[in-house]
C-alpha positions as CSV (number, residue, x, y, z in Angstrom):
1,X,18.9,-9.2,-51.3
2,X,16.8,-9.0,-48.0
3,X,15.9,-5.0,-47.4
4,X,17.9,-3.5,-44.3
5,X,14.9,-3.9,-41.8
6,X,16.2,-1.0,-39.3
7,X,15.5,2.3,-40.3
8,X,12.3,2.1,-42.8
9,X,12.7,3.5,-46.6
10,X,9.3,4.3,-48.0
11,X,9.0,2.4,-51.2
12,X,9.8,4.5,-54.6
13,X,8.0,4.7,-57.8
14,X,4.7,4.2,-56.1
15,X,2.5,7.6,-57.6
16,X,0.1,6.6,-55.3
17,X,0.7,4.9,-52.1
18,X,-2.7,6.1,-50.4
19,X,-4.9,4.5,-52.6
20,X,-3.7,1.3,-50.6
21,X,-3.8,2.4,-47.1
22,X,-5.1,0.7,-44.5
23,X,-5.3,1.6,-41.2
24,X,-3.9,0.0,-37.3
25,X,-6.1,1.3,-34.8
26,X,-5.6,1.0,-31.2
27,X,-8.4,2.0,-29.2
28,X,-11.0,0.9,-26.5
29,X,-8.1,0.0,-24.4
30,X,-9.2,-2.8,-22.6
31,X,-6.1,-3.6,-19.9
32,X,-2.5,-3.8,-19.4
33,X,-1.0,-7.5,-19.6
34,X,2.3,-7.7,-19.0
35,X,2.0,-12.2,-18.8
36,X,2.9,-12.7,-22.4
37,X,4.9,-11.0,-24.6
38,X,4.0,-7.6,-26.6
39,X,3.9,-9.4,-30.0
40,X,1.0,-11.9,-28.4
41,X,-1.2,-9.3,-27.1
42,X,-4.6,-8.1,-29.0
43,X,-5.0,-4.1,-30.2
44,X,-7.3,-3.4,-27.3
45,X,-4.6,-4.4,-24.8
46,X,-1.3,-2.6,-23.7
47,X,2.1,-4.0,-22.9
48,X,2.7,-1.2,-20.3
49,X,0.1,1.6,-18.7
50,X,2.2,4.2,-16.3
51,X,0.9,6.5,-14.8
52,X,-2.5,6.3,-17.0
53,X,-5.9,5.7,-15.5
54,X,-8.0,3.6,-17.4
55,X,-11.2,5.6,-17.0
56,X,-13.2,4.2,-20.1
57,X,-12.4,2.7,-23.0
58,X,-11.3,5.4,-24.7
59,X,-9.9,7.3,-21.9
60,X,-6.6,7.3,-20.4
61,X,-5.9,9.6,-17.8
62,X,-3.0,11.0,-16.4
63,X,-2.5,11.0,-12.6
64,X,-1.1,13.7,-11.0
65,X,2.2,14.0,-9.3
66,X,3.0,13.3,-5.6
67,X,3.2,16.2,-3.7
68,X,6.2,18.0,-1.4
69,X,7.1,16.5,1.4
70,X,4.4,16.5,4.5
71,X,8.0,16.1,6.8
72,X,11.2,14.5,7.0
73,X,11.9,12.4,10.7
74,X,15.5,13.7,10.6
75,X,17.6,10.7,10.8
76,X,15.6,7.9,10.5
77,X,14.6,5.4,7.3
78,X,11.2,4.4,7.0
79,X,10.6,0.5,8.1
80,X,6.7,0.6,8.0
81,X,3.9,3.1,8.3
82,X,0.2,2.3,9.3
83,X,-2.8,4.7,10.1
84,X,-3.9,5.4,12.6
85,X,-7.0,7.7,14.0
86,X,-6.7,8.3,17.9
87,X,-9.3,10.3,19.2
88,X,-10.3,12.0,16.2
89,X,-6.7,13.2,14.8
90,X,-5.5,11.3,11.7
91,X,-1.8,10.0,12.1
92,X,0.6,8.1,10.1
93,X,2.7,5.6,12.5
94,X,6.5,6.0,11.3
95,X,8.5,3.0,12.5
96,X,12.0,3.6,11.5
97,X,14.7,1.0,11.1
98,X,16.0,2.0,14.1
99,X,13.3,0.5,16.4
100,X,12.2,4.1,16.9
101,X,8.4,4.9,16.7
102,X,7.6,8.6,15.3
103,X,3.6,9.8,15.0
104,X,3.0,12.1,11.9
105,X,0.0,14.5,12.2
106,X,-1.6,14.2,8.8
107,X,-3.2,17.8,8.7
108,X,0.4,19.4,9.8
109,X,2.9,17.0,9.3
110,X,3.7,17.6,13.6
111,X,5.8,15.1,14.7
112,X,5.7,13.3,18.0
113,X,8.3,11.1,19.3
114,X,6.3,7.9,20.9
115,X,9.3,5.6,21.4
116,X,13.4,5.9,21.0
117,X,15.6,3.8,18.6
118,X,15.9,0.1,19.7
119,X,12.3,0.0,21.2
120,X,10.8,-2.2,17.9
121,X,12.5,-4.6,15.6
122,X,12.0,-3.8,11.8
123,X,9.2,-6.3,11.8
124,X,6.1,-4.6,14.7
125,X,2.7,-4.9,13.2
126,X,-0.3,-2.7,14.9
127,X,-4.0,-1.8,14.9
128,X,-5.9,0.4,16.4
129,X,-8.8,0.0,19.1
130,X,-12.4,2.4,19.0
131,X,-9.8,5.4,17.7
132,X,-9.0,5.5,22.4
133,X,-5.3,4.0,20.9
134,X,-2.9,2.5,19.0
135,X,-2.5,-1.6,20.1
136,X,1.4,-2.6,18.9
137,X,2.8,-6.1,19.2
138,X,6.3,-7.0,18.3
139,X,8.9,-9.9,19.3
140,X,11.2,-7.2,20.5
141,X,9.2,-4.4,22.1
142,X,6.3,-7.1,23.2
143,X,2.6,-5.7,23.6
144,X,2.4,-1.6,23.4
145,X,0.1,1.2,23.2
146,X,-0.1,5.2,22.9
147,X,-3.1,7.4,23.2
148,X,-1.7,10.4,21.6
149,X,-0.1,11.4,24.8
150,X,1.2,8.3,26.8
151,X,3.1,5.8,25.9
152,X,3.2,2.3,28.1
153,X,5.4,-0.4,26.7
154,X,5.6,-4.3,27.4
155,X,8.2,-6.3,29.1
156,X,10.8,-6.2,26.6
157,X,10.6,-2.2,26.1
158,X,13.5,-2.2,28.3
159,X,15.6,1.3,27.0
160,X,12.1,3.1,27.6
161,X,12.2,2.4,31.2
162,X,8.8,0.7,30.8
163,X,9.7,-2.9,31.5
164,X,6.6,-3.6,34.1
165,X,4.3,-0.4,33.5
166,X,1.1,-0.2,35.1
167,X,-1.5,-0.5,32.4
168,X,-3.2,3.1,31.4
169,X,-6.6,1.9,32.3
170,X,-7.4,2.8,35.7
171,X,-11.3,0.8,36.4
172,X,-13.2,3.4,38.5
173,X,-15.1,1.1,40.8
174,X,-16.2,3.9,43.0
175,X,-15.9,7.5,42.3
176,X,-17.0,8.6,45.8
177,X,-18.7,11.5,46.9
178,X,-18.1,14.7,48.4
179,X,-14.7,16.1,47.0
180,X,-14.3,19.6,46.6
181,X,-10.9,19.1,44.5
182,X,-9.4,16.8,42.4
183,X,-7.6,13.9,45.0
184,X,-4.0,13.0,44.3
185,X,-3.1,9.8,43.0
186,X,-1.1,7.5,44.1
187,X,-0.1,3.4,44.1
188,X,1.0,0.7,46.6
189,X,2.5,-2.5,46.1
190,X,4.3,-3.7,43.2
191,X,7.8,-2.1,42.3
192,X,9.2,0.0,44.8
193,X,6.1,-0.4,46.9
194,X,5.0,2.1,44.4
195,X,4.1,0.5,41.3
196,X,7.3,1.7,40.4
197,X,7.1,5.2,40.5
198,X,3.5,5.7,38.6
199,X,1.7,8.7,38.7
200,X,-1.5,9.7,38.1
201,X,-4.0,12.6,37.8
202,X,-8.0,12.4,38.7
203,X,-10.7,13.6,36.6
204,X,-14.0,15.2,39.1
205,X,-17.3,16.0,38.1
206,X,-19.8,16.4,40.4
207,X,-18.1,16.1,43.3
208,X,-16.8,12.4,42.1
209,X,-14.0,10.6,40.4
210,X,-15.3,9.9,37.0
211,X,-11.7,9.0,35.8
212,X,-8.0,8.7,36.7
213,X,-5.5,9.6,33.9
214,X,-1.7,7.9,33.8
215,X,0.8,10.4,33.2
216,X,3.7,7.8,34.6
217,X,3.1,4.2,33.8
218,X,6.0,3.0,36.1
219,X,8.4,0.3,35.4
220,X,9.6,-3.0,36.9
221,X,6.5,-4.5,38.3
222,X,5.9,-8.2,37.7
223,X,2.2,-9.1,36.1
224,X,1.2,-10.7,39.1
225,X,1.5,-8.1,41.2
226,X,-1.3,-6.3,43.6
227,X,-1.7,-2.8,43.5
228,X,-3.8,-0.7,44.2
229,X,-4.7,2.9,44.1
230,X,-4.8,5.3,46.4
231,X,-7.0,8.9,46.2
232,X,-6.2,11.7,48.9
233,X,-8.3,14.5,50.0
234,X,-11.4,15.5,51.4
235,X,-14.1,13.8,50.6
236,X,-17.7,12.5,51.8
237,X,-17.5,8.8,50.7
238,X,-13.8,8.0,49.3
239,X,-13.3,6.9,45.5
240,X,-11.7,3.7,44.7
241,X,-10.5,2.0,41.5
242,X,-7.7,-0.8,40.7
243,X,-5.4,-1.2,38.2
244,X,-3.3,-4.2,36.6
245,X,0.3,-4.5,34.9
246,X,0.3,-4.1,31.4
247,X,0.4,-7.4,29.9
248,X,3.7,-8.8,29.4
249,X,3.4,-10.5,26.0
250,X,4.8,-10.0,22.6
251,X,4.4,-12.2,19.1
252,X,3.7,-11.5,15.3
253,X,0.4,-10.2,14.0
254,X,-2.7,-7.9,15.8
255,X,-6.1,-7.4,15.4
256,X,-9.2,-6.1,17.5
257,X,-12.0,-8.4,16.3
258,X,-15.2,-9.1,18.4
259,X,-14.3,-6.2,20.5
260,X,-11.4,-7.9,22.0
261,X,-7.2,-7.6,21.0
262,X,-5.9,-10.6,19.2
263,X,-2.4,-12.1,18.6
264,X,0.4,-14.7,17.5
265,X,3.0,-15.3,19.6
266,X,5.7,-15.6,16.8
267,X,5.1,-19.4,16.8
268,X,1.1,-20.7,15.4
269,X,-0.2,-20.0,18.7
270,X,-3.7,-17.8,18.1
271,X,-4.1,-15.8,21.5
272,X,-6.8,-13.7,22.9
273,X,-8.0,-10.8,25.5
274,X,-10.7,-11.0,27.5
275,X,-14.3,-9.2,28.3
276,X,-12.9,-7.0,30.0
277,X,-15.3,-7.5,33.2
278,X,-12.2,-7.3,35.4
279,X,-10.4,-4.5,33.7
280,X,-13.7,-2.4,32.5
281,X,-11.4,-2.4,29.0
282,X,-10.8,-5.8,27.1
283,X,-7.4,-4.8,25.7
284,X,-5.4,-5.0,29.2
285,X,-7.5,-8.2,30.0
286,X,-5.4,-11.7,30.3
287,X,-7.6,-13.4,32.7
288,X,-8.8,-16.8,32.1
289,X,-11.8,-15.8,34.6
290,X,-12.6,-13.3,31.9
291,X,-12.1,-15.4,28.8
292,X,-8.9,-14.8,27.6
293,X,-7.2,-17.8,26.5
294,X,-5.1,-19.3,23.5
295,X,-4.8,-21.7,20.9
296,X,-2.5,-23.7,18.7
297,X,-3.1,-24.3,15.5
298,X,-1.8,-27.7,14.8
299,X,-3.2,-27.6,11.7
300,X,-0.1,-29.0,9.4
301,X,-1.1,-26.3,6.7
302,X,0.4,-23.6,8.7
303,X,3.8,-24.7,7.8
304,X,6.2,-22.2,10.2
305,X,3.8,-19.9,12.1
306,X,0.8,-17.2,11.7
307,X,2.3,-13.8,10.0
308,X,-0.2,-11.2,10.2
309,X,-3.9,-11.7,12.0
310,X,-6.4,-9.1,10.0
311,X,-10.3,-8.3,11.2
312,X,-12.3,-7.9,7.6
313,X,-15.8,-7.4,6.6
314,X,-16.9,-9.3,10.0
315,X,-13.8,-12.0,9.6
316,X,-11.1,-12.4,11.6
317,X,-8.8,-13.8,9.3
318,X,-5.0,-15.6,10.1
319,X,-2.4,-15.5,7.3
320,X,0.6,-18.1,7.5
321,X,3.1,-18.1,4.8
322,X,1.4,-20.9,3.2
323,X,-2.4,-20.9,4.1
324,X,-5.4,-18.6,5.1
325,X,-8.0,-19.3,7.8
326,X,-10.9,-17.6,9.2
327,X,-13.1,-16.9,12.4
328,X,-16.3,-16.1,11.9
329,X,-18.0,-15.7,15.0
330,X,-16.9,-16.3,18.9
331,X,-19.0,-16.9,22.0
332,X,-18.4,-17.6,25.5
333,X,-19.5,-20.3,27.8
334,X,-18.4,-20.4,31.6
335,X,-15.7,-18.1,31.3
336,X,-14.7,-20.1,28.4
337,X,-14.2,-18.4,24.8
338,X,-15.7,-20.5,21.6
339,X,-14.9,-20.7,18.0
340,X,-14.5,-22.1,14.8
341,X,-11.1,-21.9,12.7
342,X,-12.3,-22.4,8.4
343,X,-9.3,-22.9,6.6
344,X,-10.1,-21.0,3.3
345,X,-6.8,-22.2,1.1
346,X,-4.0,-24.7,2.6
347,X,-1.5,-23.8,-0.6
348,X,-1.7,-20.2,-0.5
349,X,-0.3,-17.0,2.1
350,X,1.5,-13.9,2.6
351,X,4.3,-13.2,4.4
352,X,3.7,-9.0,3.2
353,X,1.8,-8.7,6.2
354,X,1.1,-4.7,4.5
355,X,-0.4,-5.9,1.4
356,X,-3.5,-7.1,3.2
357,X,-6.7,-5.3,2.5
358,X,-10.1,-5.2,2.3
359,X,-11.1,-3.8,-1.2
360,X,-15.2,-3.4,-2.0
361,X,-15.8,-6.5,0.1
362,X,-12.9,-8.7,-0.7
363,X,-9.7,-9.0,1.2
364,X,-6.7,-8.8,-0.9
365,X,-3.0,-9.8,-0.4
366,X,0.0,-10.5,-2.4
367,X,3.1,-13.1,-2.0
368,X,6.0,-13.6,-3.8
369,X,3.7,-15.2,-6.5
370,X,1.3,-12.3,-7.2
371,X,-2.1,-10.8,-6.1
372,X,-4.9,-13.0,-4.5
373,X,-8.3,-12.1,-3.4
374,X,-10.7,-13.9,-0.4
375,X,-14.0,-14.3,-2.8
376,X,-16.1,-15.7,0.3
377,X,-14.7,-19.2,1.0
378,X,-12.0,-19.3,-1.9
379,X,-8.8,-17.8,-2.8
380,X,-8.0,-16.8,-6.2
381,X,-5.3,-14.8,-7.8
382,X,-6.5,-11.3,-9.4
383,X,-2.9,-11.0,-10.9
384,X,-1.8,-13.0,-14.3
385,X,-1.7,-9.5,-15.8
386,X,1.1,-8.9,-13.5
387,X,3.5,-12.2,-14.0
388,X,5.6,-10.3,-16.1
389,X,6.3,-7.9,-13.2
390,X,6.4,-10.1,-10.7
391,X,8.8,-12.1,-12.1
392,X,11.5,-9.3,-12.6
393,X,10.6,-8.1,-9.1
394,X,13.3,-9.2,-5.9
395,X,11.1,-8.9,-2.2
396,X,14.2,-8.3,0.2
397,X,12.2,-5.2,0.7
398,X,8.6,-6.4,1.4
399,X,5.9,-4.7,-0.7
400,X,3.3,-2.9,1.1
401,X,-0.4,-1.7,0.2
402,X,-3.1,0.6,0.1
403,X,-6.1,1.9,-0.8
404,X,-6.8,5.4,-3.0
405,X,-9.7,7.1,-4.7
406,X,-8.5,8.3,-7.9
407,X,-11.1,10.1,-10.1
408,X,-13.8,8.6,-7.9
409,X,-12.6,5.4,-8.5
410,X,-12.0,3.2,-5.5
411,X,-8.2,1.3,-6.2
412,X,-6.0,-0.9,-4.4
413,X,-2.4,-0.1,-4.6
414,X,0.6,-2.2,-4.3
415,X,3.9,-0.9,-3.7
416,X,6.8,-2.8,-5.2
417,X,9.7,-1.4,-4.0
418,X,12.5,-3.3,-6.1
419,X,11.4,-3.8,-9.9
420,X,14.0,-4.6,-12.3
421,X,13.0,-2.6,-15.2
422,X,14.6,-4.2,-18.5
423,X,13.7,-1.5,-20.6
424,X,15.4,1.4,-18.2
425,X,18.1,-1.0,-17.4
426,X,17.6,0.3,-13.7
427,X,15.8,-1.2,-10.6
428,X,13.0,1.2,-8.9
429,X,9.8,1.4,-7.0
430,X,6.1,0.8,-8.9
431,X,3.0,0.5,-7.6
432,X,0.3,-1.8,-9.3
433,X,-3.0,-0.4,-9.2
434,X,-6.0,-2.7,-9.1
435,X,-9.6,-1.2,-10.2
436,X,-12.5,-2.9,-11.8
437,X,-10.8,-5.7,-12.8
438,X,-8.1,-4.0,-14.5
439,X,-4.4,-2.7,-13.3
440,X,-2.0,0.0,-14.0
441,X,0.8,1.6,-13.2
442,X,1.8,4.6,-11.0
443,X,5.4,5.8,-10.6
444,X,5.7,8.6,-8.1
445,X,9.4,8.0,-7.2
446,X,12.4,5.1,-7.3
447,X,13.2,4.8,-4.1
448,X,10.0,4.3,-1.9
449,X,10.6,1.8,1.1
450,X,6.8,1.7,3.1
451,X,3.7,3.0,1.7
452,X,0.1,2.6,3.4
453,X,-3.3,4.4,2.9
454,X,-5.5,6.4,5.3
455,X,-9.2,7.4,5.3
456,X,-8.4,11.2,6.1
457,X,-11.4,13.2,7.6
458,X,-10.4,16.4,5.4
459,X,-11.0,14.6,2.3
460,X,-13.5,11.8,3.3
461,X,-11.8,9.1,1.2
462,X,-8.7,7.0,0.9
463,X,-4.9,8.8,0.1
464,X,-2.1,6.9,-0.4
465,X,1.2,7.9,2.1
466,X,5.0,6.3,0.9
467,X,8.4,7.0,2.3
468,X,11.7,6.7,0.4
469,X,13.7,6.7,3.8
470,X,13.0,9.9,5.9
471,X,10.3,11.7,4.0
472,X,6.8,11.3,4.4
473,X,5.3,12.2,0.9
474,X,1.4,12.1,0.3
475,X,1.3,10.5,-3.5
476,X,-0.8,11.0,-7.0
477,X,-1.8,14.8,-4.9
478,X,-0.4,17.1,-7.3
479,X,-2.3,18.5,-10.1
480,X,-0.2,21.2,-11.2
481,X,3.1,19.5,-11.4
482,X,4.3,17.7,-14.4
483,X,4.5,13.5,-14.2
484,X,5.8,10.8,-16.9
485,X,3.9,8.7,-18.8
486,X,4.7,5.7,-20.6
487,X,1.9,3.9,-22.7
488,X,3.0,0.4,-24.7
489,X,0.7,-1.1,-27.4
490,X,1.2,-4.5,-28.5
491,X,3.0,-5.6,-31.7
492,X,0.3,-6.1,-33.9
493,X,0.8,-8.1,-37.2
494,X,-3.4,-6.3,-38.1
495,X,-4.6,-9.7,-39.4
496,X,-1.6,-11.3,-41.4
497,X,1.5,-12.2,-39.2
498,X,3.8,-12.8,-43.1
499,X,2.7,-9.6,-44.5
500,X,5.3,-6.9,-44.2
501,X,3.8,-3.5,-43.6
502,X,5.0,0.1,-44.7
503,X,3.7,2.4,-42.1
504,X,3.2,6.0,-44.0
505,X,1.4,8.2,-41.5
506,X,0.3,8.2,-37.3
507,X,-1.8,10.6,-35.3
508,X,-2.3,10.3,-31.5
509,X,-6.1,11.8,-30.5
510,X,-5.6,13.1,-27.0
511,X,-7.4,15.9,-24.8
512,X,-5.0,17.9,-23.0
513,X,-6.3,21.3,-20.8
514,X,-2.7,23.1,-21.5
515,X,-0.3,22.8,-23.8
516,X,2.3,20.7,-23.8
517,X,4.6,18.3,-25.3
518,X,4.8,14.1,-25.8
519,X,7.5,11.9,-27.8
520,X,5.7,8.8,-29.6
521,X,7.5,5.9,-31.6
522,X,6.6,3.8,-34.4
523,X,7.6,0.4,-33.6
524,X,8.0,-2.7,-35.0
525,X,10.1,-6.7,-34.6
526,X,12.6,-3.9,-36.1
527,X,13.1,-1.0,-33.9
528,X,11.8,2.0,-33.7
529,X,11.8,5.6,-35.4
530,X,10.7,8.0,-32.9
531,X,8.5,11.2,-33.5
532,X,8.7,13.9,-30.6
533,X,6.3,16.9,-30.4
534,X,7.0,20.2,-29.5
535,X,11.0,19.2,-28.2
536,X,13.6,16.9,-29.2
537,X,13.5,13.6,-27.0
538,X,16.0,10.7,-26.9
539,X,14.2,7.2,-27.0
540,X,15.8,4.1,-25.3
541,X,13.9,1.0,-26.9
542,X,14.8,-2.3,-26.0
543,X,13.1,-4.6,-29.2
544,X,11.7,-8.0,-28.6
545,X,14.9,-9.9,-28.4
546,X,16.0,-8.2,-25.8
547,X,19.0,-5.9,-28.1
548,X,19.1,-1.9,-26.8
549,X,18.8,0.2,-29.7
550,X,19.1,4.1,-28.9
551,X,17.1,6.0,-31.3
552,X,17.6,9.8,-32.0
553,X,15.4,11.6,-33.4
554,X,15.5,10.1,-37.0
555,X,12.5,11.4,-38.0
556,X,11.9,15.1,-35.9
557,X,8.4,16.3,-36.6
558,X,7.3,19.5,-34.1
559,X,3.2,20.0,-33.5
560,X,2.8,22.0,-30.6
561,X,-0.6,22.3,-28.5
562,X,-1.5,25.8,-28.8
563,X,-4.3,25.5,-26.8
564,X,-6.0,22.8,-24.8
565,X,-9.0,20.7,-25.8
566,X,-9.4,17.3,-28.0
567,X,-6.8,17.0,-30.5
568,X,-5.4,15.2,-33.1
569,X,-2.1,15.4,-34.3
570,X,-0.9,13.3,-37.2
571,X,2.8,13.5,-39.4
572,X,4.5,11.3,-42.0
573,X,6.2,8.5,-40.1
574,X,8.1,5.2,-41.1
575,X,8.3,1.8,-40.1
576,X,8.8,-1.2,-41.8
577,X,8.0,-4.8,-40.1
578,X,5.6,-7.0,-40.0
579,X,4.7,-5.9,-36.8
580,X,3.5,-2.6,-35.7
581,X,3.0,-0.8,-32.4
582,X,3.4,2.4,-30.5
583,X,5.1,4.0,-27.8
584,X,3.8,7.1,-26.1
585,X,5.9,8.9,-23.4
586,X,6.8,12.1,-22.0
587,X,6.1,15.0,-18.6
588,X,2.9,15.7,-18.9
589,X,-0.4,17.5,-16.8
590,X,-3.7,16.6,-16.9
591,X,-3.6,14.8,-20.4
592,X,-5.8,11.8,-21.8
593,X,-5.0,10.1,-24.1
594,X,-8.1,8.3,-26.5
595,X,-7.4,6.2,-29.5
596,X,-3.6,6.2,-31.7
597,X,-3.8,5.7,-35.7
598,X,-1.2,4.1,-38.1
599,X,-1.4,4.6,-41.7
600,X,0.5,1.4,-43.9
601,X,0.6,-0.3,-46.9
602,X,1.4,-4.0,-47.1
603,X,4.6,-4.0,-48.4
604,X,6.9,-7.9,-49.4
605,X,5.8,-10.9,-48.1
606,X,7.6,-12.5,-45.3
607,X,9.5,-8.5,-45.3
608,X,12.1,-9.3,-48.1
609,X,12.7,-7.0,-50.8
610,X,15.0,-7.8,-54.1
């Protein structure tokens, strides 16, 4: 008769059982692989690694918890968030679902309203120019900017009463002589024979205009339209200036590259600002005398139309859904704007226009497929670790990215907002970490929606920002609050894959500053017996073919952490199976985790027992 391979009977009659041990060590983790199954993977790799930093070999670190809150925009859900630094404050651009536009002070949490509901679609993609403004372009509220004060929408910001605005750039051609007082601005021509009511402040020194600052941009002039600007008051030689209608365009994709604003029009159409000779700026500048211009792409390999446009490590590069090309350099020649388009991979692009970033010289990106990296002129993925997420992952919800230092350690982040997690039996929101080669996992909440990262002045390096609807939530900030870990081994066999093995003791060595409590497993093809520390834990397993098996506290063993330091705790455990592994969860603050031990004999071979 075959033994009952569930709960594991230690064998009896045996005076001696040591004097056989041997011992399962897993140490000098090496990196989670979640591509084949746990029963395939070696000691030094790990089924599963949440929130645990893989600092060395022997060191697993836990992160620390996101933070409270920053704010909550009252009554909106997040859509996507970028960065933004405009004139030396650090803001987080909150588009909401609504087509509303809220900027997020990241020092106070302030919010400013820039535009109402119904401005945006769900969709607008930005970039900011020299930290003067945010640059916007959408397919429903066209070409936009805001300079931390003033907002001037394109043409099809219609409920902002900015269809037609004058642009904010007022060119100084003249700033006269003589005035004793700032002159008051004002426009003729266009809408209402006054750029349709646009005001306008002047900025003296010296007796001359040295700038004109919109505080109206107007609405319903047509881009072809003359205006011009009008300065009254006393004066020895009068000022002059001019001004243009913001440009009335709108696509997919923005970038300023080469000084200048580039964009898709929705379609694979690559299109262009000029240098700004007319303008004095190159973002307002659509003049073909100036060098602004277009392309198509008629390049086959962008099968529907260019998704996101991103300026990298001196590259413009332009993502379709199925390809990835590059600009390397531009130069103009009679008014006429030159380039070459490379095309890097013709099988290969994103349509998570957030995942894109540059990481220590590479550009990364993801796709339904996984994680790829721009190494020069090739594309290769940096993910088969992740297939096994991947593939129980659903992108209704596009995943967005970031950058974070972490324990000095420079990472790029990937928000997943819909994993199915098997083993949970619930679907929630990961991020994969990518460092050195390696990735992990953070969980800092189950609902996030948009995440992105920002290079904050206070802190000098990169800090990862997420939203799970209204909040705004700075993540992994937290060192004093508690966070759960979950560390998987692999199902080792330890050499001989027939032999059944009789696990008879397990320690875990671990550095902890406070003390504190963790539940580990001993698992095998079996099941597992679970071993909690310090409190009583419930375990949901789910084995290797795929069968839930609740485990509660079969075997309760208490060790508590009386003080903080390197230890290691070890108890009597069972386990029977040819296979052995470990699980190691629980709430935890600043712990590490370095090396688990399992103490078997080998026991019948192929695991029967008369």
């Amino acid at each position: 008769m075959a033994r009952q391979a569930t709960a594991a009977v230690r064998p009896k009659g045996d005076p001696d059982p040591r004097g056989r041990s041997k011992f399962l060590i897993f140490e000098k983790f090496d990196k989670m692989n979640t591509k084949v199954a746990r029963q395939n993977l070696p000691a030094n790799e790990v089924a599963w690694m949440e929130n645990l930093q893989p600092i060395a070999p022997n060191l697993l670190k836990s992160v620390p918890a996101a933070a409270s809150a920053l704010t909550t925009v009252v009554g909106k859900t997040a859509a996507r968030i970028f960065p933004a630094n405009v004139l030396g404050t650090d803001y987080l651009m909150f588009f909401a679902t609504d087509g509303s536009l809220t900027a997020i002070n990241t020092g106070t949490g302030a919010q400013t309203a820039v535009a109402p509901a119904a401005t945006f679609s769900v969709f607008p993609q930005m970039d900011v120019f020299a930290s003067q403004r945010i640059l916007i372009m959408d397919n429903t509220g066209f070409y936009s900017t805001w300079d931390g004060t003033l907002f001037v929408g394109g043409a099809g910001s219609a409920n902002l009463g900015q269809k037609g605005a004058i642009s904010p750039n007022i060119h100084i051609t003249s700033g006269g002589s003589g005035y004793a007082a700032p002159p008051t601005v004002s426009f003729t021509g266009g809408a209402g024979g006054n750029a349709g009511g646009a005001t306008a402040t002047a900025v003296l020194s010296g007796g001359s205009v040295v700038a004109v600052n919109v505080t109206n941009a107007g609405s319903g002039n047509n881009s072809g339209d003359a205006i011009t600007v009008v300065f009254t008051g006393a004066n020895t030689t009068p000022a002059t200036a001019t001004v243009v209608v913001w440009p009335p365009v709108k696509g997919s994709g923005i970038a300023v590259a080469f000084g200048r604003v580039w964009w898709g029009d929705g379609s694979r159409t690559l299109n262009f600002t000029g240098t700004g000779a007319t303008t004095g700026v190159t973002w307002d500048d659509i003049k073909t005398a100036d060098a602004a211009g277009s392309t198509v792409i008629s390049d086959s390999d962008l099968a529907h139309q260019i998704t996101s446009l991103k300026f990298l490590n001196n590259y413009l590069y332009i993502f379709g859904d199925q390809s990835v090309k590059q600009i390397g350099s531009i130069t103009v020649s009679s008014s006429v704007t030159l380039f070459t388009i490379l095309t890097l991979a013709s099988d290969i692009g994103t349509s998570f226009v957030q995942s894109i970033f540059s990481y220590n010289r590479l550009v990364l990106f993801a796709n339904v497929q996984g994680v790829y990296g721009i190494f020069g002129a090739t594309v290769q993925k940096i993910s088969d670790d992740l297939d096994g997420i991947f593939q129980n992952s659903t992108f209704t919800t596009k995943p967005s990215a970031g950058l974070i230092d972490l324990n000095n350690i420079h990472c790029y982040a990937l928000l997943i907002p819909l994993y199915n997690d098997i083993r949970l039996g619930i679907i929630r929101s990961i991020i994969v970490v990518f460092q050195q080669n390696k990735w992990f996992v953070l969980a800092q909440g189950n609902s996030m929606l948009a995440m992105t990262s920002i290079p904050l002045a206070t802190t000098l390096q990169f800090e990862l920002f997420a939203s799970s609807g209204a909040d705004v939530t700075e993540l992994v900030q937290n060192s004093n609050a508690n966070v759960q870990i979950l560390l998987i081994t692999s199902l080792n066999p330890h050499g001989n894959l027939v032999q059944a093995k009789q696990v008879l003791r397990s320690g875990v060595a671990m550095t902890t500053a406070v003390a504190q409590s963790i539940a580990m497993t001993v698992d095998t093809e079996n099941g597992a017996n679970t071993y909690t520390f310090a409190a009583a834990t419930t375990i949901i397993w789910t084995n290797n073919v795929g069968t839930i098996v609740q485990w509660q506290n079969n075997s309760l063993v208490n060790v508590n952490f009386v003080t903080g330091g390197f230890k290691m705790p070890d108890q009597d455990t069972e386990g029977y199976g040819k296979f052995i592994g470990n699980t190691i969860s629980g709430p935890v603050m600043g712990l590490a985790i370095n090396a688990i031990a399992n103490e078997y004999i080998d026991d019948d071979m192929w695991g029967k027992n008369p």
